[in-house]
Each structure stands twice: as structure tokens, then as C-alpha cells.
C-alpha positions in Angstrom: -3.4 32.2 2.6 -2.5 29.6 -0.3 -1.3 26.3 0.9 2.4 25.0 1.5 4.8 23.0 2.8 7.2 23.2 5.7 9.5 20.8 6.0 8.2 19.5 9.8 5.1 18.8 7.6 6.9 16.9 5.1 8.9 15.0 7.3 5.8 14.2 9.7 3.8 13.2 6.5 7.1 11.1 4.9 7.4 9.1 8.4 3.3 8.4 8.7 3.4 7.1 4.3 5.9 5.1 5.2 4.6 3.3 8.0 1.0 3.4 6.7 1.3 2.6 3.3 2.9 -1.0 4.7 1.0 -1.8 7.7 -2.5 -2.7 7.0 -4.4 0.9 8.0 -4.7 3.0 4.8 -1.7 5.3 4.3 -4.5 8.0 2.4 -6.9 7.8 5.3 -4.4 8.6 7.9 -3.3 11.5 5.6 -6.4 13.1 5.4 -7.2 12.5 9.1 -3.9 13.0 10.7 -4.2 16.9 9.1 -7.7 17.3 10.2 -7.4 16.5 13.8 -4.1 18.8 14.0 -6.2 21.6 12.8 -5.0 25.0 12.4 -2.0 25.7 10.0 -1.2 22.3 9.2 -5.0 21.2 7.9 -5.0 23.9 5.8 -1.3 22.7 4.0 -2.0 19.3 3.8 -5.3 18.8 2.1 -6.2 16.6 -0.8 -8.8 18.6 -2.5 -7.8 22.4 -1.8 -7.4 24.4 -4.8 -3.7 24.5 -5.5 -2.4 22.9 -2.3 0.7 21.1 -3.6 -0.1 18.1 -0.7 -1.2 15.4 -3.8 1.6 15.9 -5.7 4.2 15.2 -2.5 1.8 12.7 -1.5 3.2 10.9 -5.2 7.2 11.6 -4.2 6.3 9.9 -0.7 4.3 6.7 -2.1 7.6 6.7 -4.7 10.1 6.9 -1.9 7.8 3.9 0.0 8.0 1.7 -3.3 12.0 2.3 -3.4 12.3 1.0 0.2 10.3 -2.0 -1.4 12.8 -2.8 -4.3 15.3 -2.2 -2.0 14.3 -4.7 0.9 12.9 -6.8 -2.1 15.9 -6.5 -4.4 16.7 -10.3 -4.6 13.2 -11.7 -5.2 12.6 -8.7 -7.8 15.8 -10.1 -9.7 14.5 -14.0 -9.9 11.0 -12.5 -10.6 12.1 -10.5 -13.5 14.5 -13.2 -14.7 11.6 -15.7 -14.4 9.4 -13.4 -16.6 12.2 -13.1 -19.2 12.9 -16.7 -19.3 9.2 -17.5 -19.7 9.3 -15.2 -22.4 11.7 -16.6 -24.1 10.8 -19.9 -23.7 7.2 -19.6 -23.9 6.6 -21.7 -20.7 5.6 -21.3 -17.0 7.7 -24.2 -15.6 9.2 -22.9 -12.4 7.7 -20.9 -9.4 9.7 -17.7 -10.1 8.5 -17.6 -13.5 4.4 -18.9 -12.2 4.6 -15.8 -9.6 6.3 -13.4 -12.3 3.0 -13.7 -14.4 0.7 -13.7 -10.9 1.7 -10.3 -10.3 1.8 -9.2 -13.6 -2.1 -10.4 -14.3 -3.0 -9.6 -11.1 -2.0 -5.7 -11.4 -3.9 -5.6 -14.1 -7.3 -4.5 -12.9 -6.2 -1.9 -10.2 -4.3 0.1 -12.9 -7.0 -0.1 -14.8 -9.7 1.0 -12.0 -7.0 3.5 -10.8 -7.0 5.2 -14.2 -11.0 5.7 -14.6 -12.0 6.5 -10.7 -8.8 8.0 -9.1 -9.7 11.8 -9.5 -13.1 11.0 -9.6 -13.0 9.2 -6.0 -10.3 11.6 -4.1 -12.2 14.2 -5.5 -16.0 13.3 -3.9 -14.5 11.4 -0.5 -11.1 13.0 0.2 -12.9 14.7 3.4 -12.0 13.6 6.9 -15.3 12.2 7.6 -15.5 9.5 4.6 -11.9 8.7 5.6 -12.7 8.2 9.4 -16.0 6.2 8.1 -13.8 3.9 5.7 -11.2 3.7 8.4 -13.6 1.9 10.3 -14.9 -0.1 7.7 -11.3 -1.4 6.9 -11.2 -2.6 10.4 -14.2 -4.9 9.7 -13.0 -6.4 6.1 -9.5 -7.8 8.7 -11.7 -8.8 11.6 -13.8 -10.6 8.7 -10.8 -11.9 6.9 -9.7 -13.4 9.8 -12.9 -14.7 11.3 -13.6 -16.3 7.7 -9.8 -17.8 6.9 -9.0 -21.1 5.2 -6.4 -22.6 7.1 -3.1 -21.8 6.0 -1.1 -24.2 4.6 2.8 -24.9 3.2 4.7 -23.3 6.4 8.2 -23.0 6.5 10.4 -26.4 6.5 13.4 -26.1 8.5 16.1 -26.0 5.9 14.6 -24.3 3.4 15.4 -21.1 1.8 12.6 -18.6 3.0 12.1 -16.5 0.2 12.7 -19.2 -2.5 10.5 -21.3 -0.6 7.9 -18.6 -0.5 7.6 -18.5 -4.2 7.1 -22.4 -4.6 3.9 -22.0 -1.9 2.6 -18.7 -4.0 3.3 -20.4 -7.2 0.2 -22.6 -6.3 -2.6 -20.0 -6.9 -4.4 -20.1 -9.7 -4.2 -17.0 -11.9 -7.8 -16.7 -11.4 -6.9 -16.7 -7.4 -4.0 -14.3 -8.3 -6.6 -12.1 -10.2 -9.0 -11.8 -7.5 -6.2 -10.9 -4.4 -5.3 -8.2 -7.1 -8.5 -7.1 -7.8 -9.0 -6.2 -3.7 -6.6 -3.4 -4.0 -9.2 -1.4 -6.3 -11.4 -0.8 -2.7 -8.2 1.2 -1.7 -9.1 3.6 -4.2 -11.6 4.3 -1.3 -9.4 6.3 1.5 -9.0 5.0 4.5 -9.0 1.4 3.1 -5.8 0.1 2.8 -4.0 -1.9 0.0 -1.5 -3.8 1.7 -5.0 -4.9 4.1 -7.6 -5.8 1.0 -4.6 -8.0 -0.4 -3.4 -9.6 3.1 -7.4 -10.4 3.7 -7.8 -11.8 0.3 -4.8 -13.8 0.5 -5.5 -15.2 3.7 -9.1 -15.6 2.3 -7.9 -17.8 -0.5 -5.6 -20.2 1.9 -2.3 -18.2 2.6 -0.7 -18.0 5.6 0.0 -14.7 7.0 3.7 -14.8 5.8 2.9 -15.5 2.1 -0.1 -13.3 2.2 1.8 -10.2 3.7 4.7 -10.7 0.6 2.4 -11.6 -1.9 0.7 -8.5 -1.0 4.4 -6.4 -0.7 5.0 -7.2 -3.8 2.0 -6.4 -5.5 2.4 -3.3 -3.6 5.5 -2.3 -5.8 4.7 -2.3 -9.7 1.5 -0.3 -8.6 2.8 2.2 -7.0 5.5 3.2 -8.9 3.7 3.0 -12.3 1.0 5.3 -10.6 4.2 7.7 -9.1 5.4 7.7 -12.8 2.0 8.3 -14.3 1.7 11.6 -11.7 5.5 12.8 -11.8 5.1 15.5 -14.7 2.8 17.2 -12.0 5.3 16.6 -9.5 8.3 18.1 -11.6 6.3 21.1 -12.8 7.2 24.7 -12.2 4.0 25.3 -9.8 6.1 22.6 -7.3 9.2 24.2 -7.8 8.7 25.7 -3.8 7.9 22.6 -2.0 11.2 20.6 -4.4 13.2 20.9 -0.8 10.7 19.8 1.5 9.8 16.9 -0.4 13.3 15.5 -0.4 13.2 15.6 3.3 10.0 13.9 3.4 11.1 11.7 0.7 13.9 10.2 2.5 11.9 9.9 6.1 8.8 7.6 4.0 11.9 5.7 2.3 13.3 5.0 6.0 10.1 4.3 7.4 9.4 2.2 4.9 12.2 -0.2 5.1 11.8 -0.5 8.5 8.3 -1.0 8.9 8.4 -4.1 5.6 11.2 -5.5 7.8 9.2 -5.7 10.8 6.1 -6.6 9.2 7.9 -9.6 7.3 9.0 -11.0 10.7 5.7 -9.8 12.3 3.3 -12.0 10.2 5.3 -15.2 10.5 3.2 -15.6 13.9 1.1 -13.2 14.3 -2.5 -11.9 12.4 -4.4 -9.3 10.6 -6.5 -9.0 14.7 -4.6 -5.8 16.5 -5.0 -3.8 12.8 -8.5 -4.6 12.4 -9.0 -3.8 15.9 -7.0 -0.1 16.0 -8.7 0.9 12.3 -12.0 0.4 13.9 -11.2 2.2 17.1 -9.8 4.8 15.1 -12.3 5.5 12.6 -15.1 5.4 15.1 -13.4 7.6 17.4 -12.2 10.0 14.3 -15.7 10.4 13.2 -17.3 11.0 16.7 -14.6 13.8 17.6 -14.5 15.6 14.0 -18.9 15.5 14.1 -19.0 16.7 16.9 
């Protein structure tokens, strides 16, 4: 029985990316997991590292469809940050906070593409198994329960008055490219599944004296230039003729991570102007624990 796709599986899987891949609990892990504990049929589909299971290569469409949402939600800071860059091209000077966080997230993507292209295959391939995802899960728990034990108090909050996003910048604009570097640098451990990216940025961000709020949209849109240059760098496989079957599948799935997606950045924008990295780090650990006891059993 060769793997495939059904569109209930598609759809299921599009609505888990898009929540996962935002909120801070591994979007991989819970894909590998999710399969595994359903068993039967659907395990057999959606593995990672079955010979010829087209399950990757959707995985790509649905982290694409999850970065769209992201422009989309996005759309306005993306134009002053791209104007910014321009400008500070053209004027060869870092003067204002849109054209300060342009270069941040440009430098700061920087070492996850690079990591990405040397251990991708080489990581999915030796710990895309259900029981290194459940054991990372866990672990991702403990890196937010640290992150949050271990904070710097955040500072710059919100004035009354002031324009939130705009504002946002001018507080970001204050890290150090070094300090950009090293948030960016915390997205290479999701290359482990089961540790999320939007997490290892929000506790590094938080680590280096962000509030929640900046560290959650620093980390958004960090989020975007990396997933879809690594979509782009994996669409060939996704347009090829072996894929051809699962083309209608994926479009439904597509458009459920895109949905989920924009809802879950919206909550989570308004989520982590009071609240903290605590509940996540709390159900990852639960999770993971209780994944690995029940699939060792």
C-alpha cells in the first residue's frame, strides 16, 4: 500500500500547520505525532520519512500557505520594512527604525538559512520518528518555562497614543545586530522537531529584554522570509509530476493552514500583550511526556 493523501488528511493537517507553526509548540513535532497516535491509515499517509509518501512535500505548500497569512496580516509593516531597506540602500544609512529593523531581520535570517541548507535532510531524516518528536516536544516546554523563569524585564510598553506597530519598530530598532543575530540564530534548534521557531525566537527575545508583544512580532516576522525562501527552495518537488495526485488535496489543505494561520497571528498578537510564554511551556511538556509514555509503551 504506497502512501497518499485524502483530503480529510489534508485539511486536518492544513488546520494543525497553521495553528502550530504560530503558537509556540513545534508545527513539525505535532505533525509527526498527531499521525502516530491516530494510527492506522492515516500514520501510514502522513509520514516524514516513508519512501515516496508525498506528506513532505504538502508539508512545504502548508508552511507556504502559513507564511501568506503572515504577509497578509503583516502587509503594512512588510511595506515600511521593505521601503526602509530600499531607502537605506540608496542612501547608505541606517537612520530610522524601519530601516534599523529592515537590516535586523535580514542579518538575523542569515544563519538559519544557512543551517537549514546543510542539516535539513540530514536531521528529518535521523529524528523524524514519533519518539524524538515527543522527547523534543518536551524539551521545548523547558527552553519557555526557562525563558520565562530567566527574563530581563521588559521594557518600552505601549504609550497611550501611539501607533502600535510603528511604535513597535522604534522599541525593536534598539537591539543590537549582534542581539538581532542571536534571536535569529535560536530558530536553527527548530531544525530539531518538536521544537518550535516561533518558541526559540519568543524565548530569546524575551531573553534579551523584550516584552512579550515585541518578542512575539519580532519573532512573526522573522518567521516569514524563512519560510517562504525554504517553500521556494522545495517547490520544484512540490510541482513535479510524482505530486500531480495529491495537487487537489493540497489546495484544500492549503487554504485551511492559510485560515488558521491568520487567525491564530491575530490572536496571538493580542494574546501576548498580557500574557506569557507559561501555559505553552506547560502543555509542550505535558504533551511530550505523555506522547512518549503512550507510543513506548
Amino acid at each position: 500500500m504506497s502512501p497518499s493523501l485524502t483530503y480529510p488528511e489534508s485539511i486536518g493537517i492544513g488546520l494543525l500547520q497553521g495553528v502550530t507553526e504560530l503558537f509556540p509548540v513545534s508545527s513539525l513535532g505535532h505533525a509527526i505525532l498527531i499521525p502516530a497516535l491516530i494510527g492506522g491509515r492515516t500514520q501510514h499517509d502522513l509520514d516524514v520519512t516513508a519512501d515516496g509518501s508525498p506528506y513532505l512535500a504538502v508539508l512545504v505548500g502548508l508552511h507556504l500557505a502559513t507564511a501568506l497569512a503572515l504577509v497578509v496580516y503583516f502587509r503594512r509593516d512588510w511595506i515600511r520594512i521593505v521601503g526602509g531597506l530600499f531607502s537605506s540602500l540608496t542612501r547608505r544609512e541606517i537612520a530610522t527604525p524601519e530601516q534599523k529593523l529592515a537590516w535586523l531581520l535580514v542579518l538575523s535570517t542569515i544563519p538559519v538559512g544557512i543551517a537549514g541548507l546543510a542539516l535539513d535532510h540530514l536531521l528529518r531524516d535521523a529524528l523524524g520518528k514519533p519518539t524524538p518528536a515527543a522527547l523534543f516536544l518536551a524539551l521545548n516546554g523547558l527552553v519557555l518555562y526557562t525563558a520565562e523563569r530567566l527574563k530581563r524585564g521588559g521594557t518600552g510598553r505601549r504609550r497611550a497614543g501611539d501607533g502600535p506597530a510603528a511604535d513597535s519598530d522604534r522599541r525593536l530598532a534598539r537591539l543590537t545586530f549582534r542581539q538581532g543575530a542571536w534571536i535569529g540564530s535560536a530558530q536553527i534548534l527548530a531544525l530539531l522537531p518538536g521544537i518550535s521557531r516561533s518558541g526559540t525566537t519568543m524565548s530569546a527575545g524575551v531573553l534579551r529584554g523584550l516584552n512579550h508583544e515585541d518578542a512575539a512580532r519580532f519573532s512573526f516576522l522573522l518567521a516569514t522570509p524563512v519560510i517562504l525562501a525554504a517553500s521556494a527552495l522545495k517547490l520544484p518537488e512540490l510541482l513535479s509530476p510524482a505530486n500531480a495526485p495529491v495537487r487537489g488535496p493540497l489546495l484544500a489543505g492549503s487554504l485551511a493552514a492559510f485560515l488558521a494561520g491568520y487567525v491564530s497571528v491575530r490572536f496571538l498578537t493580542k494574546y501576548f500583550e498580557t500574557r506569557s510564554l507559561t501555559p505553552f511551556a506547560v502543555y509542550c511538556t505535558l504533551a511530550g511526556l505523555g506522547c512518549l509514555a503512550y507510543l513506548n509503551l
